[in-house]
TORKOL-4160 file (C-alpha; in steps of 0.2 Angstrom, whole numbers, padded with zeros to 4 digits, m for minus):
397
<pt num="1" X="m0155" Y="0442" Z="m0285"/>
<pt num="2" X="m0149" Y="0453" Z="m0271"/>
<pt num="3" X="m0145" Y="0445" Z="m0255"/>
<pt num="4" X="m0150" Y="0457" Z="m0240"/>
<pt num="5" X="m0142" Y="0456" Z="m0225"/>
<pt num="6" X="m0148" Y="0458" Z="m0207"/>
<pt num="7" X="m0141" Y="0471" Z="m0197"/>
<pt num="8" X="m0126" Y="0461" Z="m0186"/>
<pt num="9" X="m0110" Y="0456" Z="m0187"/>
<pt num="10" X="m0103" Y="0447" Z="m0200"/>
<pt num="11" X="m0086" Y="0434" Z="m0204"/>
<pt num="12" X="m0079" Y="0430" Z="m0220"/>
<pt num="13" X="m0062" Y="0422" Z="m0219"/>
<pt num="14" X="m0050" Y="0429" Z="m0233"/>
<pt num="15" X="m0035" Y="0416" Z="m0235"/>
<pt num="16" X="m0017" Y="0424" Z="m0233"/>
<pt num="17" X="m0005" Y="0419" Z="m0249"/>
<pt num="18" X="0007" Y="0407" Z="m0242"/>
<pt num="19" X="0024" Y="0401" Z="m0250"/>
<pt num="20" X="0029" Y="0384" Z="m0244"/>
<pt num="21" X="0049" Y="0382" Z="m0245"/>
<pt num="22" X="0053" Y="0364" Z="m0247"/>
<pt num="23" X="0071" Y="0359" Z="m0240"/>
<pt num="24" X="0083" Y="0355" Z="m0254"/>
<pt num="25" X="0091" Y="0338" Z="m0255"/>
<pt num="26" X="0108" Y="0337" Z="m0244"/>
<pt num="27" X="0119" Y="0322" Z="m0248"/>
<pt num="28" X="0119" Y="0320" Z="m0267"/>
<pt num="29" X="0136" Y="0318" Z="m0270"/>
<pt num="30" X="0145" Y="0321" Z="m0288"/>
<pt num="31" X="0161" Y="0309" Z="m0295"/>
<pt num="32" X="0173" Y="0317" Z="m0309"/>
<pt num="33" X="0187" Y="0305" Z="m0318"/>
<pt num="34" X="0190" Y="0294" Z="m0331"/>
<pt num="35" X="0181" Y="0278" Z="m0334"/>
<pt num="36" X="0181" Y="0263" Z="m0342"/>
<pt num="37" X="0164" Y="0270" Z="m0356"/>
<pt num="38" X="0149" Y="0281" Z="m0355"/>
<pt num="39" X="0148" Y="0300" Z="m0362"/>
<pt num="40" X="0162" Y="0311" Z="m0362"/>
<pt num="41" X="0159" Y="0328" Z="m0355"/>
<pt num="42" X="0139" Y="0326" Z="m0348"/>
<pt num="43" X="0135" Y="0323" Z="m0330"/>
<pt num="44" X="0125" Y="0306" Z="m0328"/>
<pt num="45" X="0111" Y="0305" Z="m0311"/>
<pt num="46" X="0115" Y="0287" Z="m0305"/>
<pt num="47" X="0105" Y="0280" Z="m0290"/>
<pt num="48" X="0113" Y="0264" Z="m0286"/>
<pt num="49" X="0132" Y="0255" Z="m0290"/>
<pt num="50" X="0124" Y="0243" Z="m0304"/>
<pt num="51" X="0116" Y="0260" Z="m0312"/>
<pt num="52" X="0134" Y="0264" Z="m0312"/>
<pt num="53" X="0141" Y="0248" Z="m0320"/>
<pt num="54" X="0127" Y="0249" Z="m0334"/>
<pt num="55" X="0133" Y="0266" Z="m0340"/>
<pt num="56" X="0151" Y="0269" Z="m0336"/>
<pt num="57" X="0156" Y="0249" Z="m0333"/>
<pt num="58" X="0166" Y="0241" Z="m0321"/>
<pt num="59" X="0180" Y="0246" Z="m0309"/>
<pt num="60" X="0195" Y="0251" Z="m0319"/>
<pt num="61" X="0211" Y="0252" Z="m0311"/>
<pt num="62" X="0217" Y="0268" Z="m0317"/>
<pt num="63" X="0201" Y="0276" Z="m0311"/>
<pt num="64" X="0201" Y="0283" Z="m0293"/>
<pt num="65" X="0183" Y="0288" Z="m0293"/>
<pt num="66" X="0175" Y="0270" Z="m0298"/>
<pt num="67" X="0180" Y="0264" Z="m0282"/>
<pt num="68" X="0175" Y="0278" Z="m0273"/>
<pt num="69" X="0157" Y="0278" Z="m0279"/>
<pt num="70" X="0157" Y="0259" Z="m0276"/>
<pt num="71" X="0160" Y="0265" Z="m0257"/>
<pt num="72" X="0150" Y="0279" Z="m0258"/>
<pt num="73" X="0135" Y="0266" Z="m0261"/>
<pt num="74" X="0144" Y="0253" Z="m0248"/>
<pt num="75" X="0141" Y="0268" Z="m0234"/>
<pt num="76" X="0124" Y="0275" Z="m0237"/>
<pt num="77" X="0123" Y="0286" Z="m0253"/>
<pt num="78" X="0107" Y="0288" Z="m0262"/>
<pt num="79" X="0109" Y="0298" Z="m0281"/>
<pt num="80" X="0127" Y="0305" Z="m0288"/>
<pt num="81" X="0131" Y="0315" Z="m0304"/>
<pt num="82" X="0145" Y="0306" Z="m0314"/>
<pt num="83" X="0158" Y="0315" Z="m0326"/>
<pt num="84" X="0169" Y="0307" Z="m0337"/>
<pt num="85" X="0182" Y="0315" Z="m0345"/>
<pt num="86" X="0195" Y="0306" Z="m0356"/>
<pt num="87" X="0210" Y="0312" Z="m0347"/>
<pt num="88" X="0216" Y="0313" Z="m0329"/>
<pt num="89" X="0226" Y="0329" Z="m0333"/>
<pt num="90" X="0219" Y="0345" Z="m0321"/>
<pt num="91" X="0216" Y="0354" Z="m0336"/>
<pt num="92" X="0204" Y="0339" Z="m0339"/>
<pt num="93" X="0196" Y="0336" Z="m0321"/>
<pt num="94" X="0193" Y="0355" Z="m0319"/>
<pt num="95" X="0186" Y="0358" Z="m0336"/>
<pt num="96" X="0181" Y="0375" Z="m0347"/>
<pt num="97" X="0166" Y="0386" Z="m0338"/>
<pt num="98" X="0160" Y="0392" Z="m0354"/>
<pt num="99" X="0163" Y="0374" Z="m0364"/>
<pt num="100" X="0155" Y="0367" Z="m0349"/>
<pt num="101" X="0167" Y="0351" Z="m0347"/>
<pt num="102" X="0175" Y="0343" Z="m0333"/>
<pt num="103" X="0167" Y="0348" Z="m0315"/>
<pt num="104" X="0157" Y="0362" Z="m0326"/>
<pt num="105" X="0147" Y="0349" Z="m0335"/>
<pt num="106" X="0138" Y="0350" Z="m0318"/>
<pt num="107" X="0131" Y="0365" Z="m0323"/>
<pt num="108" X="0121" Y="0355" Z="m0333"/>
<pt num="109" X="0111" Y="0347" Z="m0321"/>
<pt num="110" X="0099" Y="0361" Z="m0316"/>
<pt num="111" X="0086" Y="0363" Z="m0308"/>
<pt num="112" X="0095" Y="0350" Z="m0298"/>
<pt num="113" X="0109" Y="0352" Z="m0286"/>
<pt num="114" X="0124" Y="0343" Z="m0279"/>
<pt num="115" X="0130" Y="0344" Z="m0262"/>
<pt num="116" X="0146" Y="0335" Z="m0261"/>
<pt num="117" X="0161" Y="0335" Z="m0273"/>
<pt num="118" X="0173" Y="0322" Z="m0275"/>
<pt num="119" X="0189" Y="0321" Z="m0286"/>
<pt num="120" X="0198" Y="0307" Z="m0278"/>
<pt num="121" X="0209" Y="0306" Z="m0296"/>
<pt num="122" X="0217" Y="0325" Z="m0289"/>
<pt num="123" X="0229" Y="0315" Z="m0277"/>
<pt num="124" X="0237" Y="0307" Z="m0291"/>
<pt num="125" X="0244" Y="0324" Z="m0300"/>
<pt num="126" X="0259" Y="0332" Z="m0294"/>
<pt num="127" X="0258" Y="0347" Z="m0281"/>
<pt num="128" X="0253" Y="0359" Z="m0294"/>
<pt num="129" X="0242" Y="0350" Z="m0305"/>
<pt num="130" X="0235" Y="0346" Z="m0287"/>
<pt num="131" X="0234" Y="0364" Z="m0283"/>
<pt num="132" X="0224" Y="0370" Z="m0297"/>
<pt num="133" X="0212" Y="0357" Z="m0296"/>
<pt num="134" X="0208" Y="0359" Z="m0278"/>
<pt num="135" X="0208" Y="0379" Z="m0282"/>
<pt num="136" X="0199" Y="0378" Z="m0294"/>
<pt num="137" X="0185" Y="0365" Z="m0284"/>
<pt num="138" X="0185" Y="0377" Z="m0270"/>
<pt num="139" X="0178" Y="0391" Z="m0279"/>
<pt num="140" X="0167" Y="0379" Z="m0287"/>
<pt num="141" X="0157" Y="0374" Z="m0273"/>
<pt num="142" X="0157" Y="0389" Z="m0263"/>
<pt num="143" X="0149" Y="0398" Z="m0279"/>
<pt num="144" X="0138" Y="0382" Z="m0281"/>
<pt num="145" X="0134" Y="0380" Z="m0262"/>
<pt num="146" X="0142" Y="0362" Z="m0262"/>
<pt num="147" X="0155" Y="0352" Z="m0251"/>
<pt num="148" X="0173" Y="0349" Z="m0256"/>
<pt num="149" X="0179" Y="0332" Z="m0247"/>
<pt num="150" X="0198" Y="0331" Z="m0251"/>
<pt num="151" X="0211" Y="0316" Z="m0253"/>
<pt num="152" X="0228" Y="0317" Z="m0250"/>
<pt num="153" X="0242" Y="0309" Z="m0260"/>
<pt num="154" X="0246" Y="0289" Z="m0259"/>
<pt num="155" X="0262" Y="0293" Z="m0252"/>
<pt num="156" X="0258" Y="0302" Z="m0235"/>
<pt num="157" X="0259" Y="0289" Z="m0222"/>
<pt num="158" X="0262" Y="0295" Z="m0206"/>
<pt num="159" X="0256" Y="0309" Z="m0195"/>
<pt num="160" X="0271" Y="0318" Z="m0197"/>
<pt num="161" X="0271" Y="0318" Z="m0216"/>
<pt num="162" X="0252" Y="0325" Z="m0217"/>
<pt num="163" X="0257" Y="0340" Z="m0206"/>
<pt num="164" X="0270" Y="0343" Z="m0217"/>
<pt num="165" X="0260" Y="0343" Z="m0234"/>
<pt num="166" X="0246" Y="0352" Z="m0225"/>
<pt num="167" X="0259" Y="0365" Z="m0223"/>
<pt num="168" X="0262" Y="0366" Z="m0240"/>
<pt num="169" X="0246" Y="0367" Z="m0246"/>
<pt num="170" X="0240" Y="0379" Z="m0232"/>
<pt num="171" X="0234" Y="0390" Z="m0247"/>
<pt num="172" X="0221" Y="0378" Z="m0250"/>
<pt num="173" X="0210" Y="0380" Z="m0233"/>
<pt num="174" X="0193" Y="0385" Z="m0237"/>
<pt num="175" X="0178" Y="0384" Z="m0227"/>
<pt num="176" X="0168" Y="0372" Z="m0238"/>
<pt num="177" X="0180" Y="0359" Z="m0239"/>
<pt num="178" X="0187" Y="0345" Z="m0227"/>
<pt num="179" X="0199" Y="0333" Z="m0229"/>
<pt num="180" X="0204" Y="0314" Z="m0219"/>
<pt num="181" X="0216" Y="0306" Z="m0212"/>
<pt num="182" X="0224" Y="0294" Z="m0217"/>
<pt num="183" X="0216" Y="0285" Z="m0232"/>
<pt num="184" X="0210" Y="0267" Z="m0233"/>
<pt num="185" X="0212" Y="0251" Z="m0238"/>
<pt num="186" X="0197" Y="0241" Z="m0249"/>
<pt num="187" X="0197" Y="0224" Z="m0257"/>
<pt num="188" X="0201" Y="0226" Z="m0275"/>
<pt num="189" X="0193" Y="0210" Z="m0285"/>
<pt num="190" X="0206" Y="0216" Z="m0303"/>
<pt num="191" X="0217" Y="0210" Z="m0292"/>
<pt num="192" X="0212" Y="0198" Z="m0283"/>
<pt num="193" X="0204" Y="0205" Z="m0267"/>
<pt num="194" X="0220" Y="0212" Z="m0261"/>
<pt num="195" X="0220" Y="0228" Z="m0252"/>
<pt num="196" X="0220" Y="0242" Z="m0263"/>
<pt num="197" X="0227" Y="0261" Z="m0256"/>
<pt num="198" X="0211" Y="0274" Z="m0258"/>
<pt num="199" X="0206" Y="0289" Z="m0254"/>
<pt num="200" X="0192" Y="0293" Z="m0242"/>
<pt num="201" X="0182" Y="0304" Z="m0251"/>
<pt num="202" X="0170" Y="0292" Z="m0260"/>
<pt num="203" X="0167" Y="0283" Z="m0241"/>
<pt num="204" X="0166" Y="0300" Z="m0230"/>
<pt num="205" X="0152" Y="0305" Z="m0247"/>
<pt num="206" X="0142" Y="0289" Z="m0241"/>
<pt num="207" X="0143" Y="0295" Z="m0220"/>
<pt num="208" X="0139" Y="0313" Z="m0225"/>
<pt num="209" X="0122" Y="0305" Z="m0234"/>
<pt num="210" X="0119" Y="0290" Z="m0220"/>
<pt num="211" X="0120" Y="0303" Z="m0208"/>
<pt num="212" X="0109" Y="0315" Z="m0216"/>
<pt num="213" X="0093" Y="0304" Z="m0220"/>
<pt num="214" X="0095" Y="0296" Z="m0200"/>
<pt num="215" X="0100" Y="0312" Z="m0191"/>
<pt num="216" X="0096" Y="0328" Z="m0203"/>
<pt num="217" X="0114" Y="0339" Z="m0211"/>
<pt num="218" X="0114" Y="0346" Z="m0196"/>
<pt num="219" X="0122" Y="0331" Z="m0186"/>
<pt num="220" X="0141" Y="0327" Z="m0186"/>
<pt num="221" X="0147" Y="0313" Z="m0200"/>
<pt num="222" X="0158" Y="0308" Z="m0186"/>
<pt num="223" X="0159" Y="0296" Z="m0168"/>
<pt num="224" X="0153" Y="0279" Z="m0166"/>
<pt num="225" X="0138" Y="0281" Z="m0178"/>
<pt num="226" X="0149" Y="0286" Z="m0193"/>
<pt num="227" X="0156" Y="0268" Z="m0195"/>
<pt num="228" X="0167" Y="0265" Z="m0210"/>
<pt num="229" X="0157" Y="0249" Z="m0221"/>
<pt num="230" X="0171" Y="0241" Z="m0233"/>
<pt num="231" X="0187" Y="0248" Z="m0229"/>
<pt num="232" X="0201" Y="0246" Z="m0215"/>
<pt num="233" X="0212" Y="0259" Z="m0208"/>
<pt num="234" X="0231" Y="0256" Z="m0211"/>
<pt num="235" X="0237" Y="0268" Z="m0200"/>
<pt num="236" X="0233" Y="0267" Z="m0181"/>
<pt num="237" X="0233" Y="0286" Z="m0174"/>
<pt num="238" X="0234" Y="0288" Z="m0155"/>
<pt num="239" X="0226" Y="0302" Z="m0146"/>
<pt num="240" X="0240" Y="0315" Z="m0146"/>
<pt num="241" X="0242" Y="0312" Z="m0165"/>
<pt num="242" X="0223" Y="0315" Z="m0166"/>
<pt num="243" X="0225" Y="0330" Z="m0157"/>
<pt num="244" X="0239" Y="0337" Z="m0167"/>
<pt num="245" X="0230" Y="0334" Z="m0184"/>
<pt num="246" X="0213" Y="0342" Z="m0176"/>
<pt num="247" X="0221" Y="0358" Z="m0171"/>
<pt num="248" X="0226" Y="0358" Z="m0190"/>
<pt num="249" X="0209" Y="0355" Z="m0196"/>
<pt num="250" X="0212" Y="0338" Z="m0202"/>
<pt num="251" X="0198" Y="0325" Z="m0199"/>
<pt num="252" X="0205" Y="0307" Z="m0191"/>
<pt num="253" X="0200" Y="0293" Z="m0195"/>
<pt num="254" X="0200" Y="0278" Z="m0182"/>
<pt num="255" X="0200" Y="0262" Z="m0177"/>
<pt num="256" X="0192" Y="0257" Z="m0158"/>
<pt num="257" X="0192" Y="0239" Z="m0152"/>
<pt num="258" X="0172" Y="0243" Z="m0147"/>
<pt num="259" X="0167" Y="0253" Z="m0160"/>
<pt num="260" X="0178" Y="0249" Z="m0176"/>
<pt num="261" X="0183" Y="0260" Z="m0191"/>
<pt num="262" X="0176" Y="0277" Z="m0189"/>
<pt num="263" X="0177" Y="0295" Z="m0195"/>
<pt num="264" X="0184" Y="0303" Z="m0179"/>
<pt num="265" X="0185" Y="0322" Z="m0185"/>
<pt num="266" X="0172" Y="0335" Z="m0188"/>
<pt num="267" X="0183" Y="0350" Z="m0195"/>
<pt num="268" X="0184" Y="0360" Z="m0210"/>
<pt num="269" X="0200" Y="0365" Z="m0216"/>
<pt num="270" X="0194" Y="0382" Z="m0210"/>
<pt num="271" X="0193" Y="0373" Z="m0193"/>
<pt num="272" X="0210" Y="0375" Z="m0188"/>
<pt num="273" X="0214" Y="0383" Z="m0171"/>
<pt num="274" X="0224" Y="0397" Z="m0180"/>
<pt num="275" X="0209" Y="0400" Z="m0192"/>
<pt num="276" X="0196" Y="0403" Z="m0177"/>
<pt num="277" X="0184" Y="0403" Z="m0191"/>
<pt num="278" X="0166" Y="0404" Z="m0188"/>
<pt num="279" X="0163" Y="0391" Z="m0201"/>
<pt num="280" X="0173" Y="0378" Z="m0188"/>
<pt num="281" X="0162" Y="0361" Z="m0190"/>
<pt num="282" X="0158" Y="0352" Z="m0206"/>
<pt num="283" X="0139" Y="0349" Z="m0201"/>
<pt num="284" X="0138" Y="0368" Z="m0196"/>
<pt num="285" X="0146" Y="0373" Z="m0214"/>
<pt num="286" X="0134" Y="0360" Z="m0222"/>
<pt num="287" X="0118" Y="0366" Z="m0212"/>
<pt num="288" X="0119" Y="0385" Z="m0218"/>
<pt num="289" X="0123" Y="0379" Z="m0237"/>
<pt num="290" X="0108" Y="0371" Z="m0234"/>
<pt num="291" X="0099" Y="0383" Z="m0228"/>
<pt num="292" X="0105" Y="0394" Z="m0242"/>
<pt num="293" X="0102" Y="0386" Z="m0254"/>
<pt num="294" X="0083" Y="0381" Z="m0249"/>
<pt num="295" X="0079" Y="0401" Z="m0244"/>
<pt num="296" X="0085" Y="0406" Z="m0260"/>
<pt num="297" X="0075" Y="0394" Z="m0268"/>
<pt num="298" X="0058" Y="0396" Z="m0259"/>
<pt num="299" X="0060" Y="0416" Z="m0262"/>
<pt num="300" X="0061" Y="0417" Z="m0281"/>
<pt num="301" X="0043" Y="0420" Z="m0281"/>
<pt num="302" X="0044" Y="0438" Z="m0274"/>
<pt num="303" X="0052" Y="0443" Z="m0287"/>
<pt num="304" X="0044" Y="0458" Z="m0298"/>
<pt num="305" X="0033" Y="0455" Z="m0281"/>
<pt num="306" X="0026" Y="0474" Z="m0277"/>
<pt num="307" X="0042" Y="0476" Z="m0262"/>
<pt num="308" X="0030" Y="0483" Z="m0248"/>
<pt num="309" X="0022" Y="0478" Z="m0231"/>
<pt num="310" X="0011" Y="0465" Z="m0239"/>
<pt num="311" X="0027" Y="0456" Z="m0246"/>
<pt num="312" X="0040" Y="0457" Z="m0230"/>
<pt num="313" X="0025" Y="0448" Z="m0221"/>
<pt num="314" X="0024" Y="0435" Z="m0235"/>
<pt num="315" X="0042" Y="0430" Z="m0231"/>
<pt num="316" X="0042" Y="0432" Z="m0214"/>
<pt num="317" X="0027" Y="0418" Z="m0213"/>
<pt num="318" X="0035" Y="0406" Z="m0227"/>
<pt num="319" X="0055" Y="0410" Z="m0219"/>
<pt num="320" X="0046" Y="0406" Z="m0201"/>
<pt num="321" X="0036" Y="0391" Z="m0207"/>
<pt num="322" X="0052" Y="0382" Z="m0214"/>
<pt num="323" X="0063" Y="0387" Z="m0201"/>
<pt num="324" X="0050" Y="0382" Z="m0186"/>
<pt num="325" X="0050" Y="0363" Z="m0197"/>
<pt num="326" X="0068" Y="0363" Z="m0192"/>
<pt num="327" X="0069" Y="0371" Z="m0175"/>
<pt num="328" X="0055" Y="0356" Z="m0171"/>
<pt num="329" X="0066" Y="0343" Z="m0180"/>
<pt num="330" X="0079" Y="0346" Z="m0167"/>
<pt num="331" X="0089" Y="0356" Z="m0180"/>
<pt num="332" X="0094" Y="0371" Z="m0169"/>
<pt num="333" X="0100" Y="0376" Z="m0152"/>
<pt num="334" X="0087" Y="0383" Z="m0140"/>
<pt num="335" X="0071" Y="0378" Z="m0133"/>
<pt num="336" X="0060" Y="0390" Z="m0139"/>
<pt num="337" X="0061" Y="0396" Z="m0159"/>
<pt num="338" X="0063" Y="0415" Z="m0151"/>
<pt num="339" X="0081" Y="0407" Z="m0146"/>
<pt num="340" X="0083" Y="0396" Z="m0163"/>
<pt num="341" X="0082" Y="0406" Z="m0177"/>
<pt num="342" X="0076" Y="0426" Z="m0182"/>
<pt num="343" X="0069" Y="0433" Z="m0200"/>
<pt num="344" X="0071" Y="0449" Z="m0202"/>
<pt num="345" X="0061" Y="0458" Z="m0215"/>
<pt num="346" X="0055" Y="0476" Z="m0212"/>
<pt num="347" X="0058" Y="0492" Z="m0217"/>
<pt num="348" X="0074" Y="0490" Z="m0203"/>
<pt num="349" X="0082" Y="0479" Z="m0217"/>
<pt num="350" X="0076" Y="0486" Z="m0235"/>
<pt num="351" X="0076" Y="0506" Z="m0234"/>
<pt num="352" X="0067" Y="0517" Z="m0247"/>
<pt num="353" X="0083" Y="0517" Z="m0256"/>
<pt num="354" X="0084" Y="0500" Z="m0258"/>
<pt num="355" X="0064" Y="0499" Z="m0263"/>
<pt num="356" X="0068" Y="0513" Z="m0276"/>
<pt num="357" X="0085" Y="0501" Z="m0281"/>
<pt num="358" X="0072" Y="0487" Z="m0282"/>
<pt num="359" X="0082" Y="0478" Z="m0268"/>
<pt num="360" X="0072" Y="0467" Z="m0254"/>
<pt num="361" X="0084" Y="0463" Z="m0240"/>
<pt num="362" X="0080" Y="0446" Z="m0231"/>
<pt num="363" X="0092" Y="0443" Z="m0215"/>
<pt num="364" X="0092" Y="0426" Z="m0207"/>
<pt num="365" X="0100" Y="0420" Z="m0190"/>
<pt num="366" X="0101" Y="0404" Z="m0184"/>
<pt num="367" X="0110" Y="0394" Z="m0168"/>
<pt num="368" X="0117" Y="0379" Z="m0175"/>
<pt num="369" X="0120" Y="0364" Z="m0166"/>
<pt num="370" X="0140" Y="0361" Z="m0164"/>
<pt num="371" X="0147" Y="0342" Z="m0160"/>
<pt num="372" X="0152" Y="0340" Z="m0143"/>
<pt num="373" X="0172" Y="0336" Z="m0148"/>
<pt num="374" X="0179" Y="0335" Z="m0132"/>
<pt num="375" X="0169" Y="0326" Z="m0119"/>
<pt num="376" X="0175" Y="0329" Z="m0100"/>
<pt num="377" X="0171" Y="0320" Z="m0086"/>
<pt num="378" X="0177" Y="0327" Z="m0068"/>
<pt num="379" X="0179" Y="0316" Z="m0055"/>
<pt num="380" X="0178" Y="0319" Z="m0036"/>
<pt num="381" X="0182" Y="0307" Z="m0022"/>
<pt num="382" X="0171" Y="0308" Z="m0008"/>
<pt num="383" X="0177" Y="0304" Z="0011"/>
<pt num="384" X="0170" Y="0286" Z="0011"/>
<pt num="385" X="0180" Y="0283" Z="m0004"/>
<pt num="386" X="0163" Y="0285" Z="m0015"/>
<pt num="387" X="0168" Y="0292" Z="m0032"/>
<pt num="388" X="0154" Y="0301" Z="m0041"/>
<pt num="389" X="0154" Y="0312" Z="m0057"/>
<pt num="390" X="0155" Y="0330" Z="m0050"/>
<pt num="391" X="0153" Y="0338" Z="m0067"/>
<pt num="392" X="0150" Y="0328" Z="m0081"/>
<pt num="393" X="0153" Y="0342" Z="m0095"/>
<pt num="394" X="0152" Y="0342" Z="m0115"/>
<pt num="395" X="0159" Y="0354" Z="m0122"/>
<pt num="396" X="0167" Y="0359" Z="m0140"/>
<pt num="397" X="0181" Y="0367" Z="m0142"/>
């Protein structure tokens, strides 16, 4: 039957194809080492210490990474990937690519991701077997958009002795990658709740994912809010050796009589002052690997998508409506989402060249929030003997 229409003017609303890009998770951390049973070889998604117990067993003493996933639990983590291999040698802990063992069994794991990387056993090798571990975790995580967190050895317990092995192992900087000073002190019940020496990766692992699910990846694992649950600080750093170890781009950590144990650092190991690196601050680092990882994601759609006007506008709507989420969620700098953020996806960024190549060129800016590491506070005395702040200023350096 034909329906005719009246001469006039009509509306029929024709929906716009939107992609909705979901953020990624942030804080799943993953543990490699030797443990007392479970598979050899396959990473294992735990979700709690006693799912740990059930599959890899108890605490072992000669197993590093068992007490720092008891810690990683103790301070706020959610979900880990677990690795056993049979051997603490680097070979071992770093593993074959193409056999997919040691830290490559987390290849496995896809779809799913991990954020955070911990090899707390590394600290127990000798300066090369050290070195080729942390190398080869580097390059790791910066193909697979994840976070190294680094322990030193046992044996460095002064202020002086970490800038010397920093020194020594200056090779090893890398932008997504951090390390902590000194390490900690835990109860070990296999030996009678005395203090056991630890690294701090497992612990810092739990503040990285505490801090996420209250503040967002975007916030600083570090200040009075990034206390440390279960553990005691053996060595007592005072300001100036703070400061020493922050131009170097080691991370303190602290005890405060009002405040307690904390993480008192923010810095990557490309966040020393010689560095100048733009990748400065760990929550910055983290917050583009996030954002990364969770663009890359959302835009596997357009591919074999036809690459023309109707497409850039596609991802400029689903890129905006992520990133405006976030802007909203207090994630960037700015008070408007002009000053925040930019998506860029035009014929200005993919060229006929690049259509014909079959390349779409997506550019992304953001204003990331950076911690206020030096608060100053100026005073100025009045005639009357008032004192007033004159210029209360936060600042990082």
């Amino acid at each position: 039957m034909t329906e005719y229409l009246a001469p006039g003017v009509y509306i029929e609303e024709v929906p716009f194809k939107s992609h909705t890009i979901e953020g990624v998770p942030t804080s799943t951390a993953a543990f490699i080492d030797i443990f007392e049973q479970g598979p050899i070889g396959k990473a294992v998604k735990i979700d709690c210490f006693a799912d740990f117990e059930r599959v890899f067993g108890e605490l072992h003493p000669r197993s590093e990474a068992s007490y720092a996933i008891r810690q990683y639990y103790l301070n706020g983590g959610r979900v880990a990937w677990v690795v056993r291999v049979d051997d603490p040698r680097p070979e071992k802990l770093t593993g074959d690519p193409r056999a997919k063992t040691g830290m490559y069994a987390l290849d496995g794991i896809a779809p799913d991701i991990f954020n955070i990387l911990c090899i707390p056993a590394a600290a127990n090798l000798d300066q090369k077997g050290f070195a080729t571990v942390i190398s080869a975790a580097n390059k790791y995580c910066s193909d697979k958009r994840a976070f190294l967190i680094i322990d030193p050895p046992s044996a460095i317990k002064t202020k002086d002795e970490m800038v010397c092995w920093m020194q020594t192992n200056d090779g090893l900087r890398h932008r997504n990658a951090a390390i902590y000073f000194p390490r900690l002190e835990i109860q070990d019940p296999l030996n009678g709740n005395q203090p056991r020496n630890v690294g701090a990766s497992g612990t810092l692992a739990g503040v990285y994912a505490r801090t996420d699910q209250t503040h967002g990846v975007w916030k600083a694992s570090a200040g009075a809010q990034a206390d440390l649950r279960g553990a005691n600080i053996p060595v007592q750093l005072a300001n100036r050796e703070n400061g020493e170890l922050d131009k170097l781009g080691i991370n303190a950590l602290r005890t405060f009589p009002q405040i307690g144990n904390v993480a008192w650092g923010a810095r990557t190991l490309a966040g020393s002052d010689r560095e100048a690196s733009e990748w400065k601050y760990v929550p910055v680092r983290r917050m583009a690997l996030y954002l990364e990882e969770s663009l890359y994601r959302g835009s596997k759609w357009a591919v074999f998508e036809p690459n023309d006007d109707l497409l850039w506008a596609q991802i400029r709507s689903s890129f905006g409506a992520f990133m405006t989420s976030l802007f909203r969620q207090g994630a960037f700098q700015g008070t408007k989402p002009d000053d925040a953020f930019f998506i860029r996806c035009d014929e200005t960024t993919t060229t006929q060249d690049d259509i014909d190549s079959g390349v779409l060129n997506i550019i992304v800016g953001f204003a990331p929030l950076k911690p206020a590491e030096f608060v100053l506070i100026r005073i100025q005395q009045l005639a009357g003997g008032e004192t007033r702040p004159l210029r209360p200023a936060c600042s990082g350096f």
